[in-house]
C-alpha positions in Angstrom: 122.7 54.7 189.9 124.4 51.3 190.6 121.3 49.7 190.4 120.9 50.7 186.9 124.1 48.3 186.0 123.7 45.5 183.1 126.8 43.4 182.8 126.8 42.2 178.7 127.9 38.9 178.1 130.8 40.7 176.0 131.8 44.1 174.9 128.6 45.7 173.7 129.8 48.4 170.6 127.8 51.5 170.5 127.8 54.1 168.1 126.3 57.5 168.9 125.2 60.6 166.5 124.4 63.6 168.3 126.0 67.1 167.2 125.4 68.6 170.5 129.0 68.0 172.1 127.6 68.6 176.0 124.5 65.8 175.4 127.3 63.8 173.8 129.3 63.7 176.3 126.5 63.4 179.1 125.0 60.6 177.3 128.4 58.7 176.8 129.0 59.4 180.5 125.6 57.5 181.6 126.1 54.8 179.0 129.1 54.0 180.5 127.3 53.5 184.1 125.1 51.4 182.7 127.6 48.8 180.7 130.8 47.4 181.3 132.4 46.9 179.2 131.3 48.9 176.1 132.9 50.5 173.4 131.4 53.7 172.5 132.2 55.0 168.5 131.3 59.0 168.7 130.5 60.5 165.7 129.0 64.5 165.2 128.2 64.7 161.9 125.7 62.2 160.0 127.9 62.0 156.9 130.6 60.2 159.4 127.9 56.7 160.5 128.6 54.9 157.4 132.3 54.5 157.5 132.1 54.3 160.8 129.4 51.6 161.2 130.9 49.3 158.4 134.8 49.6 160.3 133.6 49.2 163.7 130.2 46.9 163.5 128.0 47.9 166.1 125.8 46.1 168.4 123.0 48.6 168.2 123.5 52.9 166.8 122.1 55.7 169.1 121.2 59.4 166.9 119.2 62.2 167.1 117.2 63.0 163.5 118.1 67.1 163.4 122.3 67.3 163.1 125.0 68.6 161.0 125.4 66.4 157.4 122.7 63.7 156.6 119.7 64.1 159.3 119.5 61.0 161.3 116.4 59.2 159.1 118.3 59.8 156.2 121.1 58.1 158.0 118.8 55.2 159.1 117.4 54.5 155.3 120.7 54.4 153.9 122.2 51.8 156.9 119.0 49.3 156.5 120.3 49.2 152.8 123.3 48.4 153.5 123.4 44.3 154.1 127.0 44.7 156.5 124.2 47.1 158.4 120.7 46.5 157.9 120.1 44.6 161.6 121.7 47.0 163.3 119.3 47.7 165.6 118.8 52.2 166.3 117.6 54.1 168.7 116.3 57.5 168.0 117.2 60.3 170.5 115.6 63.3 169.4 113.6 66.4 170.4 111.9 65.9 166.7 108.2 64.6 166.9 108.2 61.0 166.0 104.9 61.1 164.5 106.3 63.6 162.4 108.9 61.2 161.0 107.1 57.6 161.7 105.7 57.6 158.4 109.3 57.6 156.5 111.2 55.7 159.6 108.2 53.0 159.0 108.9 53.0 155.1 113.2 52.7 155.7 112.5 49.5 157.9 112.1 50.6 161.5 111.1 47.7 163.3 111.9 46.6 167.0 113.8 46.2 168.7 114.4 49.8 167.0 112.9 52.5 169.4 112.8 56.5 169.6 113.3 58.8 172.6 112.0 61.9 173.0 114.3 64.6 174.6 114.2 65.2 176.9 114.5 61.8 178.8 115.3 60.0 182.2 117.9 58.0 182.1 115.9 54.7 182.4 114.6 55.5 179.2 117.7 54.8 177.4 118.7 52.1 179.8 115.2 50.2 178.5 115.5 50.5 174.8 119.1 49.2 175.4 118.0 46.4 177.7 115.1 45.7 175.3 118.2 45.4 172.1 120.1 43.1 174.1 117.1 40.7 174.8 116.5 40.3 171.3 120.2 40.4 170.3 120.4 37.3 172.8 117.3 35.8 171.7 117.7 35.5 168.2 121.2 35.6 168.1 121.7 32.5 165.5 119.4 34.8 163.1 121.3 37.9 164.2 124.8 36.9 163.1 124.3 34.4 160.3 122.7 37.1 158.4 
């Protein structure tokens, strides 16, 4: 899987929602594979994101919809109207049917680089929603952190 490597130009912050602690874990495992050096926030519960998005400022947020708390759309509204989190790019990683959900995602401000991922998935896929985050991060960083 060394191939898969992408060296960040700096410590690339992740937070992750799943409440499945083995897909946790698995996911947290490839992630850090994939980028060195990252710092990966775990949270299980979708009532924990806020608090921990506004203390720890993430480069981009990774959660399934279905968990334990606030399902992950409701999450995603409520941090797009937050203005310490409304860029934060998020990657849904979810079993749920998007078309289900794109409606209301659509309406809280999904926009790309924002992506979903269907479970299950190949590894690649996460690697290319991440790769496709830090493109744009590095693109428009000027817009990005002056915001």
């Amino acid at each position: 899987m060394s191939d898969l490597r992408y060296d960040y130009p700096r410590p690339f912050t992740i937070l992750y929602l799943e409440s499945d602690e083995t897909l946790r874990s698995d996911v947290v495992d490839l992630l850090g594979m994939f980028y060195q050096p990252t710092r990966i926030i775990e949270v299980d519960n979708g009532l924990e994101v806020m608090p921990q998005a506004l203390a720890h400022q993430p480069d981009v947020i990774i959660s399934d919809i279905a968990h334990v708390g606030l399902w992950g759309h409701l999450v995603f509204a409520e941090l797009r109207r937050h203005p310490r989190t409304g860029q934060v790019p998020f990657i849904f990683l979810s079993a749920a049917d998007p078309e289900h959900f794109a409606s209301v995602l659509y309406e809280s401000g999904l926009r790309p680089p924002d992506s979903f991922i269907r479970k299950p998935f190949h590894p690649n896929h996460i690697r290319a929603a991440l790769c496709e985050v830090f493109s744009f991060m590095m693109e428009y960083r000027g817009f990005w952190y002056n915001q």
